[in-house]
C-alpha positions in Angstrom: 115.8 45.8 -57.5 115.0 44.7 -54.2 116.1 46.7 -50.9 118.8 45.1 -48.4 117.8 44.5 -45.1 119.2 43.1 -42.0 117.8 39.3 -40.4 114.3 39.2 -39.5 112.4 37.1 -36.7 110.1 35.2 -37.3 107.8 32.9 -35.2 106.8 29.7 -36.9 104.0 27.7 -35.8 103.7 23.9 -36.7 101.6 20.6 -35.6 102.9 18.6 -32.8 105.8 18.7 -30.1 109.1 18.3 -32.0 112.6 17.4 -29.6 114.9 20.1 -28.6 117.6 18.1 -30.5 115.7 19.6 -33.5 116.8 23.2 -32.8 120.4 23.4 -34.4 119.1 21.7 -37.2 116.0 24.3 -37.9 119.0 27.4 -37.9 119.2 27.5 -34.3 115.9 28.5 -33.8 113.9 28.2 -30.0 111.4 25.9 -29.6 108.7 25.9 -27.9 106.0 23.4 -26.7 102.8 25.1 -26.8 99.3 23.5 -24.5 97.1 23.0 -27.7 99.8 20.3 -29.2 102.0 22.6 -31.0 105.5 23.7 -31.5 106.2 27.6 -31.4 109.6 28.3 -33.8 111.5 31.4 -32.7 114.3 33.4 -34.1 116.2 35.3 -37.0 117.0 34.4 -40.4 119.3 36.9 -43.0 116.9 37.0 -46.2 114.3 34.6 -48.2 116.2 32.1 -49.0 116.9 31.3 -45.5 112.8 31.0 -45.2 112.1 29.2 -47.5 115.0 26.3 -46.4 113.6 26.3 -43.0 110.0 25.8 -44.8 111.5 23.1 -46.9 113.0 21.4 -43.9 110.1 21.3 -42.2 108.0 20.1 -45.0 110.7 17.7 -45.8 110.1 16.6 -41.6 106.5 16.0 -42.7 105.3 18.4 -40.3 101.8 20.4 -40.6 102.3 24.0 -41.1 100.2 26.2 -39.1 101.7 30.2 -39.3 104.3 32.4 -40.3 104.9 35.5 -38.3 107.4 38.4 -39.1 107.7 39.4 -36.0 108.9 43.3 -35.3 112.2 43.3 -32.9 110.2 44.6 -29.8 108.1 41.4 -29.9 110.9 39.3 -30.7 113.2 40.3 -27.7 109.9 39.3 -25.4 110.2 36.0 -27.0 111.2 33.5 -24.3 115.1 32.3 -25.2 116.1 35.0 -27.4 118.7 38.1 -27.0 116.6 41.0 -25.8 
C-alpha cells in the first residue's frame, strides 16, 4: 500500500532552449534558459503518474534528458517564478 502525499517539485533538466509557449503544455511548469545550452523545468506535479506524462512528453518532443530532481519545498520557493 503506498502512502498519500501531497504535489512534489521537481526540477527537470533537458538538452537545448525550448519556447516559453512550451510551458502550459509541460503542466505549467517554469522554464528556464540555462548558459551551457539547456532548459531548467520547474514546478509541482500531484503523484507519479503526473511524472512520468511530463517524461513521456518530453521524450515524445524528442528532447535529451539530462536530470530529475525532487526538490524539497525550501529549494523550490527559491526557484525563480514559483510561489514562495
Amino acid at each position: 500500500m503506498q502512502e498519500e502525499r501531497g504535489p512534489m517539485w521537481y526540477e527537470i533538466r533537458v538538452k537545448g532552449h525550448l519556447h516559453q509557449r512550451w510551458s502550459a503544455w509541460l503542466y505549467d511548469f517554469s522554464l528556464r534558459h540555462e548558459a551551457d545550452g539547456t532548459t531548467t523545468l520547474t514546478g509541482d506535479l500531484a503523484d507519479d503518474a503526473a511524472v512520468y506524462g511530463l517524461l513521456s512528453k518530453l521524450r515524445d518532443m524528442g528532447l535529451t534528458l539530462l536530470s530529475v530532481k525532487v526538490l524539497d519545498e525550501a529549494t523550490a520557493a527559491q526557484e525563480p517564478g514559483m510561489p514562495g
